[in-house]
C-alpha positions in Angstrom: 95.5 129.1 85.7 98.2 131.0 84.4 97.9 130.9 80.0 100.3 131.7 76.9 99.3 135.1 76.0 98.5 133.9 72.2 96.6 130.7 73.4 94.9 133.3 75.9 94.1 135.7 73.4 93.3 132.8 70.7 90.7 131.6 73.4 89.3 135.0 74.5 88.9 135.9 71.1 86.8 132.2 70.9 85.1 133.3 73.8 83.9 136.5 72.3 82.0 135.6 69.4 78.5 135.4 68.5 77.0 132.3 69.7 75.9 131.2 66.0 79.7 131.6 65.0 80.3 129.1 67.6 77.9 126.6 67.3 79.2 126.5 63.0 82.6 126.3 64.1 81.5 123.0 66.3 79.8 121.6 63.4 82.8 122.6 61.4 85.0 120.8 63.3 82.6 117.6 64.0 82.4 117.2 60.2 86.2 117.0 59.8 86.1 114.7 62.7 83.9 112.4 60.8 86.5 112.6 57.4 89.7 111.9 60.3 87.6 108.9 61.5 86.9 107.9 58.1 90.7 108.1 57.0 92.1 106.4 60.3 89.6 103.6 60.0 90.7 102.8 56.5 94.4 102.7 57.4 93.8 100.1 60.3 92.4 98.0 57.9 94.3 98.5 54.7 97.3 99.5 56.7 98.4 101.9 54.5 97.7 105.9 54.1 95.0 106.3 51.2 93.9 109.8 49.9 90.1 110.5 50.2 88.6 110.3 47.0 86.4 108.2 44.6 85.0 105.6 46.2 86.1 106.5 50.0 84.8 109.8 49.8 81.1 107.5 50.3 81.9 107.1 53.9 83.1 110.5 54.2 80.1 111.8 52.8 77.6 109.5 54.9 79.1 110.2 58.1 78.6 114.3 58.1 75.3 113.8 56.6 74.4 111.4 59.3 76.3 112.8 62.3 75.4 116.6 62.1 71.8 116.1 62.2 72.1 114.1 64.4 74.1 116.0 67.1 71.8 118.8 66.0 68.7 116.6 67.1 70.5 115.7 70.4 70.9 118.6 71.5 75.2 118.6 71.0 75.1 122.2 69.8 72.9 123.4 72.6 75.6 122.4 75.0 78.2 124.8 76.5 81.2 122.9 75.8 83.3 124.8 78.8 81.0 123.3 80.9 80.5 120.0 79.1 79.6 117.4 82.0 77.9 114.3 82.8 74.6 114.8 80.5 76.8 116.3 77.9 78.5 113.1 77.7 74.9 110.9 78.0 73.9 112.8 75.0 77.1 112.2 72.9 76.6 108.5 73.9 72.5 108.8 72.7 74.1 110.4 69.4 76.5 108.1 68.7 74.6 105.3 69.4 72.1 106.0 66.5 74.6 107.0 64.4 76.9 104.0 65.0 73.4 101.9 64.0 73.2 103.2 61.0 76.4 103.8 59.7 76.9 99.9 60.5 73.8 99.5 58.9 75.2 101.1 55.5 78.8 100.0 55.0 78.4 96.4 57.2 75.4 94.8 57.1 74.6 96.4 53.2 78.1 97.1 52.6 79.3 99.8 49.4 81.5 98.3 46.7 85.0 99.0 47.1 84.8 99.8 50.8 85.7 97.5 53.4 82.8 96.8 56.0 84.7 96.5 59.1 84.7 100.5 58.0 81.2 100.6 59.2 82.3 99.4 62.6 85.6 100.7 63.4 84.5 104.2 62.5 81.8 105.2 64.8 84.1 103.8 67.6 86.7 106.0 66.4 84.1 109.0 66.2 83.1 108.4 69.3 86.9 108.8 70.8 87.8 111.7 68.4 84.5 114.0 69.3 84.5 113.1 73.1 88.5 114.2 73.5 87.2 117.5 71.3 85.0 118.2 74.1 87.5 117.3 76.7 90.0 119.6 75.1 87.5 122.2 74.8 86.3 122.1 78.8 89.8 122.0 79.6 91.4 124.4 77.3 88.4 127.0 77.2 86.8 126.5 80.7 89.9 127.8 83.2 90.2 130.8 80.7 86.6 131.4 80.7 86.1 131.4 84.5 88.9 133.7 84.6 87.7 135.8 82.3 84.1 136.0 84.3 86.3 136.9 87.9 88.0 139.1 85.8 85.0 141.3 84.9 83.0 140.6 88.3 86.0 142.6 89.9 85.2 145.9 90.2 86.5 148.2 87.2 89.0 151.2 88.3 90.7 154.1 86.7 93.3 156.3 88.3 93.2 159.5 88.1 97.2 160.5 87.5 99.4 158.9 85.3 102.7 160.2 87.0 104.9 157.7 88.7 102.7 157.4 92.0 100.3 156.3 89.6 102.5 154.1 87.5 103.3 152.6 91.0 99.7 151.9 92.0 99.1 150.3 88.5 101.7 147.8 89.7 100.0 147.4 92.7 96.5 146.4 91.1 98.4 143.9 88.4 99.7 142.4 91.9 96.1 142.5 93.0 93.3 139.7 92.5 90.5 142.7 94.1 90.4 144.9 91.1 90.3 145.4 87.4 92.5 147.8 86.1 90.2 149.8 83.2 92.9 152.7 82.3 93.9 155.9 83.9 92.7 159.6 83.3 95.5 162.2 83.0 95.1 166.5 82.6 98.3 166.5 80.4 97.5 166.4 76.7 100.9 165.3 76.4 100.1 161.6 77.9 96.6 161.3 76.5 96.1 158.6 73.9 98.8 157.0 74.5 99.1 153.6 76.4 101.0 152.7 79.9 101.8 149.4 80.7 99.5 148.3 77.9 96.8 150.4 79.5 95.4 153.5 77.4 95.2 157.0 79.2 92.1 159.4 78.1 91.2 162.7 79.1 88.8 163.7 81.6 86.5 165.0 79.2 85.9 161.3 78.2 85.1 160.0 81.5 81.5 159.7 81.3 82.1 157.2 78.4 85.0 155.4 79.6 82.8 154.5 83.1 80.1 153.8 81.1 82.0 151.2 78.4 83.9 149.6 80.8 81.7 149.3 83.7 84.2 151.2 85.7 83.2 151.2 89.8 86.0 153.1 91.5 88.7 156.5 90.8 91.6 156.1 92.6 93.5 159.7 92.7 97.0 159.1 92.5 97.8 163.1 92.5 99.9 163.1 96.0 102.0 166.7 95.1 98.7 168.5 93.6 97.8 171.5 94.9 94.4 171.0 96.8 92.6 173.5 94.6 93.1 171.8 91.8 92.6 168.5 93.7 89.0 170.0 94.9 88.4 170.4 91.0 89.0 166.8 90.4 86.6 165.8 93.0 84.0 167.8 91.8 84.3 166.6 88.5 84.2 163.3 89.8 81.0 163.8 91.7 78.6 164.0 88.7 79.9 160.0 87.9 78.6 157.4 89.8 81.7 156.2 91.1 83.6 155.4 94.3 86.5 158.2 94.8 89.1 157.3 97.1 92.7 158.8 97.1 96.7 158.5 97.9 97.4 161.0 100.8 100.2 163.7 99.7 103.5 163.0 99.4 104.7 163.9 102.8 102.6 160.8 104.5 103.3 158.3 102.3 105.5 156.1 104.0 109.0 155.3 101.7 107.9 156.9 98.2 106.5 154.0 97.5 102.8 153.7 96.4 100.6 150.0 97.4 97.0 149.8 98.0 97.1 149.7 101.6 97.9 153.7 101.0 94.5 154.1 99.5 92.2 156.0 102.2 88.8 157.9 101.8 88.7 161.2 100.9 88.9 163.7 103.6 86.6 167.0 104.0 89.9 168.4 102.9 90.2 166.9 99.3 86.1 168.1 99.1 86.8 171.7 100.7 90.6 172.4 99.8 91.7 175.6 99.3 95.1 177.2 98.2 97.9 177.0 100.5 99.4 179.6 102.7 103.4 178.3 103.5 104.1 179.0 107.2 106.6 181.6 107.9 109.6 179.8 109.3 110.3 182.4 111.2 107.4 183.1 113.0 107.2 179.2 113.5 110.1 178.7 115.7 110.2 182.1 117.4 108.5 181.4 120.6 109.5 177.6 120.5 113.1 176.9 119.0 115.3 176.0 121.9 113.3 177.2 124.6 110.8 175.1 127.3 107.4 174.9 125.8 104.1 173.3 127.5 101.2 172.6 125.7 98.3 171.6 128.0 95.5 169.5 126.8 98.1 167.5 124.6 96.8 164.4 124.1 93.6 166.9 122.3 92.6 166.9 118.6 94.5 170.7 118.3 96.7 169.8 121.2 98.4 166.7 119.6 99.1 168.4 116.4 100.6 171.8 118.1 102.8 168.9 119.5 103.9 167.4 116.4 104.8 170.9 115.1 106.3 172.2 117.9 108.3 169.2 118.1 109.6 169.7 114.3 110.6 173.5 115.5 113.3 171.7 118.3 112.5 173.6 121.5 114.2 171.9 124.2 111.9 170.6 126.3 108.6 170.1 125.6 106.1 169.3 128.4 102.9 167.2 127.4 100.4 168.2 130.8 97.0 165.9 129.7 94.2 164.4 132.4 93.5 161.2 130.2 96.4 159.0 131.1 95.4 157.0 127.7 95.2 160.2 125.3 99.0 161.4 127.3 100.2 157.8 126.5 99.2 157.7 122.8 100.8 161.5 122.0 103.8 161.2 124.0 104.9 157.5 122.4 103.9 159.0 118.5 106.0 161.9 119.3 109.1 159.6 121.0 109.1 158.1 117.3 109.2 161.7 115.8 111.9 162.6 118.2 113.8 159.6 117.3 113.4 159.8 113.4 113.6 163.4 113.0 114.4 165.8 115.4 116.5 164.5 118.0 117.6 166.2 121.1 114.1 167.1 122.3 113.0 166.0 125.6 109.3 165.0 126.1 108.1 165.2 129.7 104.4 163.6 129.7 103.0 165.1 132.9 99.5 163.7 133.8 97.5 166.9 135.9 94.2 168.8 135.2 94.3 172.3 134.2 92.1 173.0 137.7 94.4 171.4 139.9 96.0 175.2 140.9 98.9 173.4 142.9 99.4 170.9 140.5 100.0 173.9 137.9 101.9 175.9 139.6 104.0 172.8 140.4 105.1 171.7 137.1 105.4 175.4 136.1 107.4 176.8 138.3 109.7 173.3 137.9 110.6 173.8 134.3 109.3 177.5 133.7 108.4 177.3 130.0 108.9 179.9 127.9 105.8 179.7 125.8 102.1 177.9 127.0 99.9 176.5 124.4 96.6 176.5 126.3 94.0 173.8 124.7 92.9 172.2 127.3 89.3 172.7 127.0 85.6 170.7 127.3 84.1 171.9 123.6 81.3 169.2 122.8 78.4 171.8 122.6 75.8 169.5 123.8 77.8 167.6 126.8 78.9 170.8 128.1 75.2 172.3 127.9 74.5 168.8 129.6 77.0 169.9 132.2 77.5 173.2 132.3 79.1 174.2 135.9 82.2 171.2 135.3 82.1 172.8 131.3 82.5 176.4 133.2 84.9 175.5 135.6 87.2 173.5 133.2 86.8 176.0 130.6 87.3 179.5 132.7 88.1 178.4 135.6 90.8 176.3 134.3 91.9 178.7 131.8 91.9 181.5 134.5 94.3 179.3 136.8 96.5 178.4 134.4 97.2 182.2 133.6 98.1 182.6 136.9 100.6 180.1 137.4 102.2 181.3 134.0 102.1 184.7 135.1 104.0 183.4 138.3 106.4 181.4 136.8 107.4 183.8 134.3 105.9 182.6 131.2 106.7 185.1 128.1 103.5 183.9 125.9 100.4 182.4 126.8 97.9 181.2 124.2 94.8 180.2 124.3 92.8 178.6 122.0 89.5 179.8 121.5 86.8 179.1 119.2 84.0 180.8 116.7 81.5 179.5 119.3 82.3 182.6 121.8 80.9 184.8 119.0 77.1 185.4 120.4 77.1 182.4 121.9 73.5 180.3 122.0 75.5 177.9 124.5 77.6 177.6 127.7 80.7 175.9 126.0 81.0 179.3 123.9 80.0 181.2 126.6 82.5 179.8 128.8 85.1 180.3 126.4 84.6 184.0 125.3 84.5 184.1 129.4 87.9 182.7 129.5 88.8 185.0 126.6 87.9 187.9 128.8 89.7 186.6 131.8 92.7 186.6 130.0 92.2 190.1 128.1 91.8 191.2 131.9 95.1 190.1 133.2 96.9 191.4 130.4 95.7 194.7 131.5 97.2 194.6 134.5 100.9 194.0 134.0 103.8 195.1 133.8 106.5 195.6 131.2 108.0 191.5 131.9 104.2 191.0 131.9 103.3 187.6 130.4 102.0 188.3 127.0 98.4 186.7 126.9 96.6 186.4 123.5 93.7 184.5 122.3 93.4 182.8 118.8 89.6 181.7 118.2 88.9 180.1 114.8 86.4 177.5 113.6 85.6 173.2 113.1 88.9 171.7 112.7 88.7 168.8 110.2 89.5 164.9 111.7 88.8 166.1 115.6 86.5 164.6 118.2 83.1 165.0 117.2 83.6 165.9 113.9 81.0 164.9 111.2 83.2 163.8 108.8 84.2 160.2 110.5 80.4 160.4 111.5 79.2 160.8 107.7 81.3 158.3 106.7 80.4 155.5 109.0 77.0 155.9 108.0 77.4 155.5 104.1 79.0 152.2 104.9 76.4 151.0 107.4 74.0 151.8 104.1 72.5 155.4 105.8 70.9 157.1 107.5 73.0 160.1 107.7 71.6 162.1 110.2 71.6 166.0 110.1 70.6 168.0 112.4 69.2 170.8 110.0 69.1 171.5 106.6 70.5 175.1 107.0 73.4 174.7 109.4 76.7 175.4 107.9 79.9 175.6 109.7 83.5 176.7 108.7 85.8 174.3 108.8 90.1 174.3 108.7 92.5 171.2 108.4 94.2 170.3 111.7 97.8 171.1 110.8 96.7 174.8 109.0 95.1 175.4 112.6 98.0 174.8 114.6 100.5 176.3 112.2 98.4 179.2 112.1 98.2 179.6 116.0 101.8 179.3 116.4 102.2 181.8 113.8 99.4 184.0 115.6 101.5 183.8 119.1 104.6 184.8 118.0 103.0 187.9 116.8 101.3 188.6 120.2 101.9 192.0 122.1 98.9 191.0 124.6 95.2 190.9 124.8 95.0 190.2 121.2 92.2 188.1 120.2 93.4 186.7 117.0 90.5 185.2 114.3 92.2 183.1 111.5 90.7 183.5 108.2 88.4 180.0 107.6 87.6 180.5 103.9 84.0 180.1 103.4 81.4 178.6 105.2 79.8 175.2 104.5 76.3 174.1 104.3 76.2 170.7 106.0 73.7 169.3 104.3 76.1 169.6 101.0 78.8 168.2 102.5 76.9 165.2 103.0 75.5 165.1 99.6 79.4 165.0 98.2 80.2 161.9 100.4 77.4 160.1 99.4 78.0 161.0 95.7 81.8 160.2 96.0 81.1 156.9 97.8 79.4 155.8 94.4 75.8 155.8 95.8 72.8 158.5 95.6 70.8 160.0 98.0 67.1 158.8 99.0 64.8 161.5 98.6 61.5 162.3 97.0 62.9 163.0 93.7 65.0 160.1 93.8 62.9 157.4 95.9 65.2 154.5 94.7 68.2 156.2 96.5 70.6 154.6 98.6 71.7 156.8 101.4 68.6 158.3 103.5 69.1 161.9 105.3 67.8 162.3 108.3 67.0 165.6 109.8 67.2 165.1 113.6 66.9 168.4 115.1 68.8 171.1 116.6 70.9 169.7 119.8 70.8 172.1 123.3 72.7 174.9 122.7 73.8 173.8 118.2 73.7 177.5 116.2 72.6 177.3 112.7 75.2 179.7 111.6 79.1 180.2 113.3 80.5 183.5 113.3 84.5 184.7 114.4 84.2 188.2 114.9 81.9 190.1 117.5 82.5 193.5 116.6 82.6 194.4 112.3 86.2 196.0 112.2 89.1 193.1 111.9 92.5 194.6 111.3 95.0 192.9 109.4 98.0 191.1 110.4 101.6 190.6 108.4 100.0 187.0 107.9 97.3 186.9 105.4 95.2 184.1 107.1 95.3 186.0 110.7 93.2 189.2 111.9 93.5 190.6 115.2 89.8 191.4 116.6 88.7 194.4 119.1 86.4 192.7 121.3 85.0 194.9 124.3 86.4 194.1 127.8 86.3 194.4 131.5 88.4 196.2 134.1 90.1 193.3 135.9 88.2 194.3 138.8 85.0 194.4 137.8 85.6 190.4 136.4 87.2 189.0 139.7 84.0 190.3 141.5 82.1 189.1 138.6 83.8 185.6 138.9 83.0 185.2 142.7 79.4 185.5 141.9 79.8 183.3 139.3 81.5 180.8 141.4 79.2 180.6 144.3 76.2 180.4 142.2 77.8 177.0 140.4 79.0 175.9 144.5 74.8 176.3 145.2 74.0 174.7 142.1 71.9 177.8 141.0 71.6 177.0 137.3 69.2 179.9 136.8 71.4 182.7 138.2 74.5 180.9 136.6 72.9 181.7 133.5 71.5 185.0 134.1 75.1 186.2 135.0 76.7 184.9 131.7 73.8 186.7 130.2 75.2 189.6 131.7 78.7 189.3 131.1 79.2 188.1 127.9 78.0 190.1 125.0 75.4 188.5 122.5 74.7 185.7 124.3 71.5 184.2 124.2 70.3 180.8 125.0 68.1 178.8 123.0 67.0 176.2 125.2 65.7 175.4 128.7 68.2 174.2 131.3 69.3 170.4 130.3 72.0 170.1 132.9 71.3 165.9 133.7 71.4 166.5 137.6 69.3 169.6 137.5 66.3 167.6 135.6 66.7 164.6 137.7 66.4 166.6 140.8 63.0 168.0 139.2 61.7 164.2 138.9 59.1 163.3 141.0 60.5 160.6 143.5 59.4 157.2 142.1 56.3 155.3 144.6 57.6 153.7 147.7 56.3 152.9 151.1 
């Protein structure tokens, strides 16, 4: 019901007071109801306009003191009168009824000198008619308001955080919106504070607890899409000691036209709870080993390998080949990136090529076909506990596929290879970071022994990138809406973690760099405990944490246990001497290595043990070859244990 804003705020403001003040309003306007029915009888039947005094102020004065108490005992006052209904209107009837009796009783049948008796009649008739329409009017003009008003403060109250114009926009959205109640917004700048936008008042985040408090507010929607994510990190944690929902616009760069509406609005990402100061790529690093030359990235339809697309695509090589074994993961890459191509940076050619990175033919087939310049090499199996699950395909994919794919670059005259490595080939507790560090060291080995026009082969091992496969973010966050458990697998792991685009900036800034053999380790800020990380989501999602201090909690965590193969801690570096690099986020490690020899003998060991299915001597030679590592668990590998079963009863 749409109102005039004066009737709306005349009604609001009726609908605000005391309920004392309301019922002496009603008796108010009931007792000048009786003096109108009073005066309108006397002009039917006189037919003229007659002013209220002497003698006609007797029916004037018998009808309040009979009406009123009346009402009163009939419960009239008792009544909402926005919901006035049916038994509302029986006990007007009751009232007037008695009253009618009596006042007929008075001025008819006894009658008052100088008062006409069809008074006593025509009066409570015209009572009757003036205090039922009063209701009426009332239901109708207070009632739509009033339900308005309730939906209006049932919707859940909301500040934003920003009162710049993305915020200005998403104020517009919420007016356009019948989900929310707009409360105010909250704004650093001392400049804006206590003043009002668009009728709404902006405070200061020193006033927040109050503000949240007063006007029951539910949700903080950070409209801050060109702050700096330290400062944004700030905000967040500021935010966590309210109990409020925090979600956020994403930065400028993704919103779609510049313009702000609430289907923008997304969760906070690990990111806004971890940020940290950004380092701007180097441009020229960037393009070096990518503009206009033929560039192959295999695993491209991968969490890393996807993004290394977009930004090599944004660099304009010429050709860029997308090599991916999931025919469903190449589809979805090489159609985003046929939009990018088409908005931004024509004139690249994208060349999905389904093939797996240990299909040796198949490799050296598309390689020596478009002889790329540079190799991205992500193709990798890296879900710890899958890979310990099935560790000879995790070993061949990871090594053996890594080791292949060297070759056929090295044969088709590839001028970089890089492989991406991870923190998990630092004394590794299981086979995935085993068999990487192994593919590390195949790679150090062939670098070795070239030439001059060698290909340059480096490594770049870093940490959890934020938003990929497996990552507990997505995880954490399903579970806070399902209402908990989040489940943990101990309270003391902690992991480093790095957004996805940083990452692949950073590797493609770390390759151009490479002379060979360098195992590059990109600087992951600090590490995270888990467990806290979890705590924040819960705390920004608006709800608490079940636990014995706190009983009455929402959100349950749940400590699982370690998974075959899960470290506690992640490190990057083996040895303790990193050097520098002109970039400050990348070091270049000195990790020990083999004489090319030595590994290829190594590797045929390797290789027949896996062909046997000797798990035991598979692992005893990884013991031996790669530094630190140590596993934690029995053999889990599925067909292994199933062989071990005793064969179920038979004839």
């Amino acid at each position: 019901m749409n109102h005039h804003p004066d009737t709306s705020f005349t009604a609001a403001t009726l609908l605000d007071l005391p309920r004392p003040v309301k019922r002496l309003l009603a008796v108010l306007v009931d007792a000048s109801l009786c003096t109108l029915a009073v005066w309108v009888a006397l002009y039917l039947r006189l037919e003229v306009w007659l002013r209220l005094e002497g003698v006609y102020l007797w029916p004037v004065a018998v009808s309040i003191v009979l009406a009123i108490p009346l009402f009163v005992r009939c419960g009239l006052y008792r009544a909402i009168f926005r919901y006035a209904g049916w038994n509302a209107t029986v006990a007007l009837a009751q009232a007037m009824v008695l009253y009618g009796l009596f006042y007929a009783t008075v001025f008819t049948l006894i009658g008052i000198q100088g008062v006409p008796r069809s008074v006593g009649l025509v009066q409570p008739l015209l009572l009757l008619v003036f205090v039922g329409v009063s209701r009426l009017a009332i239901r109708l003009w207070l009632g739509g308001l009033y339900r308005h008003l309730l939906a209006e403060k049932a919707r859940p109250g909301v500040l934003i955080y920003g009162a710049g114009e993305a915020g200005r926009q998403l104020a517009a959205a919420l007016a356009r919106s019948t989900e929310y109640r707009l409360v105010g917004f909250v704004d650093d700048d001392p400049r804006l504070q206590g003043r009002s936008l668009d009728g709404r008042d902006v405070h200061s985040p020193v006033d927040l607890d109050g503000v949240i408090t007063r006007d029951g507010v539910n949700d903080v929607l950070l409209a801050l899409p060109s702050v700096d994510p330290v400062r944004r990190r700030q905000i967040v944690e500021q935010l966590r000691a309210h109990p409020v929902h925090v979600r956020t616009l994403p930065g400028v760069s993704d919103l779609a036209s510049g313009r702000v509406s609430l289907s923008d609005l997304r969760e906070l990402d690990i990111e806004d709870l971890l940020g940290r100061a950004p380092v701007s790529p180097d441009p020229a690093l960037m393009g070096q080993l990518i503009t206009d030359h033929v560039v192959a990235v295999t695993g491209a339809g991968g969490s890393i390998g996807s993004e290394l697309c977009r930004q090599i695509v944004l660099q304009r090589p010429t050709t860029l080949l997308l090599i991916e074994q999931s025919e469903f993961a190449l589809y979805a890459i090489h159609q985003e990136l046929q939009a990018l191509v088409q908005r931004a940076v024509s004139g690249v050619e994208l060349v999905p090529l389904l093939a797996s990175v240990t299909d040796r033919p198949r490799m050296d087939a598309i390689l020596q076909s478009w002889k790329p310049h540079t190799l991205y090499h992500a193709a990798a199996y890296k879900h710890v506990p899958l890979v310990e699950h099935n560790p000879v395909q995790g070993i061949r994919n990871n090594v053996w596929g890594t080791w292949w794919c060297a070759e056929a670059a090295r044969d088709a005259g590839v001028s970089h290879f890089v492989l991406i490595s991870t923190d998990k080939a630092v004394r590794p507790t299981n086979i995935m970071g085993a068999s990487k560090r192994l593919a590390e060291m195949a790679l150090q080995a062939m670098d070795s022994e070239g030439d001059n026009d060698r290909t340059r082969f480096c490594m770049v091992r870093f940490g959890n990138v934020l938003g990929s496969s497996g990552s507990v973010v997505p995880l954490f966050r399903q579970q806070i809406e399902s209402g908990g458990p989040i489940t943990l697998t101990h309270p003391d792991i902690t992991r480093y973690f790095m957004t996805i685009p940083e990452a692949a900036q950073l590797v493609m800034q770390a390759g151009a760099m490479a002379q060979g053999g360098e195992v590059f380790v990109l600087d992951m800020g600090e590490p995270v405990r888990i467990i806290d990380l979890a705590h924040r989501m819960v705390a920004l999602s608006g709800r608490t944490v079940k636990s014995a201090e706190q009983p009455d909690g929402d959100i349950a965590i749940e400590i699982t246990g370690l998974r075959p193969g899960e470290k506690l801690y992640e490190e990057l570096l083996i040895g303790d001497d990193p050097q520098p690099t002109p970039h400050p986020r990348i070091m270049k490690a000195h990790e020990a290595r083999l004489a090319p020899a030595e590994l290829r003998v190594a590797f045929q060991r390797l290789d027949a043990a896996m062909e046997a299915g000797d798990l035991a001597d598979v692992r005893e030679m990884l013991q031996t070859l790669v530094q630190g590592y140590q596993p934690e668990t029995d053999i889990v590998d599925w067909l292994h244990l199933q062989k071990k079963k005793p064969p179920r009863g038979g004839l």
